[in-house]
VOFI-460883 format. One record per atom (N, C-alpha, C): x, y, z. Coordinates in steps of 0.2 Angstrom, whole numbers, padded with zeros to 4 digits, always signed. Example, Ala and Ser with C-alpha at 12.3 -4.5 7.8 and 13.67 -1.06 7.14 Angstrom:
BEGIN
+0066-0028+0039+0062-0022+0039+0066-0016+0039+0064-0011+0035+0068-0005+0036+0064+0000+0039
***
This chain:
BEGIN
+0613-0279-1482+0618-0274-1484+0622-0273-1479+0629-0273-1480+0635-0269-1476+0634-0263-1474+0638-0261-1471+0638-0251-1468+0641-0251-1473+0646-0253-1477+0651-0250-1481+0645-0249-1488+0642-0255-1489+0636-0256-1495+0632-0249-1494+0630-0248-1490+0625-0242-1487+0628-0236-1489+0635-0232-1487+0638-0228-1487+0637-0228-1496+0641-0232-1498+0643-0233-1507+0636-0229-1509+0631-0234-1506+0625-0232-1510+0621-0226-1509+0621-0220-1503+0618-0218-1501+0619-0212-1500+0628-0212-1499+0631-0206-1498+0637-0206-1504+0642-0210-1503+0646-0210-1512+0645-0208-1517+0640-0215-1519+0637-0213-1525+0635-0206-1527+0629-0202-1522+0627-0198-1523+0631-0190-1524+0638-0189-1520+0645-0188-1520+0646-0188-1528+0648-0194-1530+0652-0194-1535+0646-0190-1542+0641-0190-1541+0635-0189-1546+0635-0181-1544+0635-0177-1540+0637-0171-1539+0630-0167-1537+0628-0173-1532+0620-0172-1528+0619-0169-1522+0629-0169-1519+0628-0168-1512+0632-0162-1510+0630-0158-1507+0634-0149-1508+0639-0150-1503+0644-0148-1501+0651-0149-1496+0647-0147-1489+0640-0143-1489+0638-0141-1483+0636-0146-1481+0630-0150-1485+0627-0158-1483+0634-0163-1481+0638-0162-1484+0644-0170-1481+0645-0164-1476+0648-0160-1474+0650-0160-1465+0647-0159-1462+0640-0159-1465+0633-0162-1459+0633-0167-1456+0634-0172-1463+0635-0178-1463+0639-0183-1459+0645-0179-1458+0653-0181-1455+0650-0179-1448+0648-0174-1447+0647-0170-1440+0641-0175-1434+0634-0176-1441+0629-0181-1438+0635-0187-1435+0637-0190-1440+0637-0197-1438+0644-0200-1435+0648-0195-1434+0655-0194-1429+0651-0194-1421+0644-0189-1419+0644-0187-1414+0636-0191-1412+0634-0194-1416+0625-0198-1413+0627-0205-1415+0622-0209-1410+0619-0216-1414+0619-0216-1420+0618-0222-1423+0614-0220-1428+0606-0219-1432+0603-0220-1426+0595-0219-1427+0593-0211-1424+0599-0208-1420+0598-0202-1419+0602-0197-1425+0607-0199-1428+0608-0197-1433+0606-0196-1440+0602-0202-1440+0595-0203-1447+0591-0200-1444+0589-0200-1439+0583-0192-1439+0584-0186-1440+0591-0182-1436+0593-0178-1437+0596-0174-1443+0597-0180-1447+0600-0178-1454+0595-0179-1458+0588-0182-1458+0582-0179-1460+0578-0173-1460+0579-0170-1454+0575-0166-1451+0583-0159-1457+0589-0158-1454+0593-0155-1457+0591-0154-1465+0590-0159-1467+0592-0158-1474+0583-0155-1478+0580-0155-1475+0572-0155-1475+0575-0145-1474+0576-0144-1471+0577-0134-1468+0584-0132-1472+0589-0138-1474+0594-0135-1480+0595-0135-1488+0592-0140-1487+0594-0145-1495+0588-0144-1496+0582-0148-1497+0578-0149-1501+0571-0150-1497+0564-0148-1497+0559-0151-1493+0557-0159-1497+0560-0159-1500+0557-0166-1504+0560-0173-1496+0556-0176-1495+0554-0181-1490+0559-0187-1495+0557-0190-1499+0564-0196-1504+0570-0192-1501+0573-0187-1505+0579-0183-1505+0581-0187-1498+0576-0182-1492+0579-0182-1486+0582-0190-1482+0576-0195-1487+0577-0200-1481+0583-0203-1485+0586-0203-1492+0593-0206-1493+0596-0203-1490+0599-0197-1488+0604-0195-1487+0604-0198-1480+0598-0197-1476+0597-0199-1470+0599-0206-1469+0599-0211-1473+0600-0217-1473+0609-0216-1474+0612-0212-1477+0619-0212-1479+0623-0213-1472+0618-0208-1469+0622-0204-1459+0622-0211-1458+0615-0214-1458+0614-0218-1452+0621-0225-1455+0621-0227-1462+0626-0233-1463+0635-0228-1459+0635-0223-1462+0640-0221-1460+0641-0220-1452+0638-0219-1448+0636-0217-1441+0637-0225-1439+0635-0231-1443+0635-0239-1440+0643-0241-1440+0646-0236-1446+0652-0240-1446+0658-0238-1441+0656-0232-1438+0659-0226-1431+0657-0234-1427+0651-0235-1425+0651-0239-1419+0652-0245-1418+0652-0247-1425+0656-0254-1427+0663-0254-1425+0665-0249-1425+0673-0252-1424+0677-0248-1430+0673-0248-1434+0679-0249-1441+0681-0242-1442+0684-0241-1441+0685-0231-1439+0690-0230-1445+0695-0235-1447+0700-0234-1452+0694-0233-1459+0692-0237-1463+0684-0236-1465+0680-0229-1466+0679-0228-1457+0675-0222-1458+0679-0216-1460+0685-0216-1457+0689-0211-1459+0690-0210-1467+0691-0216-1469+0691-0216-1475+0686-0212-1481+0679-0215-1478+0675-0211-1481+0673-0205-1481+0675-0203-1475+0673-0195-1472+0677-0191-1477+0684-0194-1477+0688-0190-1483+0687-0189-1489+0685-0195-1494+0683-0197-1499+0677-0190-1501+0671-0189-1495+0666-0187-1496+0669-0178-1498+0672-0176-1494+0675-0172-1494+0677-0169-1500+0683-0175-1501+0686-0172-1507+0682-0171-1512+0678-0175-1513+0671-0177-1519+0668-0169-1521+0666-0168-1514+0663-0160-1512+0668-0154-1513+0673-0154-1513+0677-0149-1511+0680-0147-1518+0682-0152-1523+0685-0149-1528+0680-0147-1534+0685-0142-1539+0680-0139-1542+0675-0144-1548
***
């Protein structure tokens, strides 16, 4: 699977299905702009475990979301990740 494959599946999709509150993506943006991605995958488990949900499934998709999007930040592909960071955004933000 791609970072982009990963993102689509982990963090979009669950975006466009109306599963992820505008506080989780700029958690999201925030984890994975600023950590690795293996420190970002835990941290955005641990986060969403005290915000979102205690359910351990929940926590570790999204946590998978950080870390494809966190890979695409180190990979290079910044046009991409910006991409997505917007997408998520807008996903979340309108009514």
């Amino acid at each position: 699977m791609t970072a982009s494959q990963g993102v689509e599946m982990y963090l979009l999709g669950p975006a466009r299905a109306g599963r992820l509150s505008c506080e989780a993506v700029e958690e999201a943006i925030e984890l994975a702009s600023n950590h690795a991605p293996s420190s970002a995958c835990s941290r955005a488990q641990e986060w969403w475990r005290a915000h979102e949900s205690p359910s351990q499934m929940a926590a570790l998709q999204f946590s998978k979301g950080i870390r494809w999007l966190a890979m695409l930040r180190r990979d290079g592909e910044m046009e991409r990740f910006t991409t997505v960071c917007h997408q998520l955004l807008l996903m979340t933000r309108l009514p």
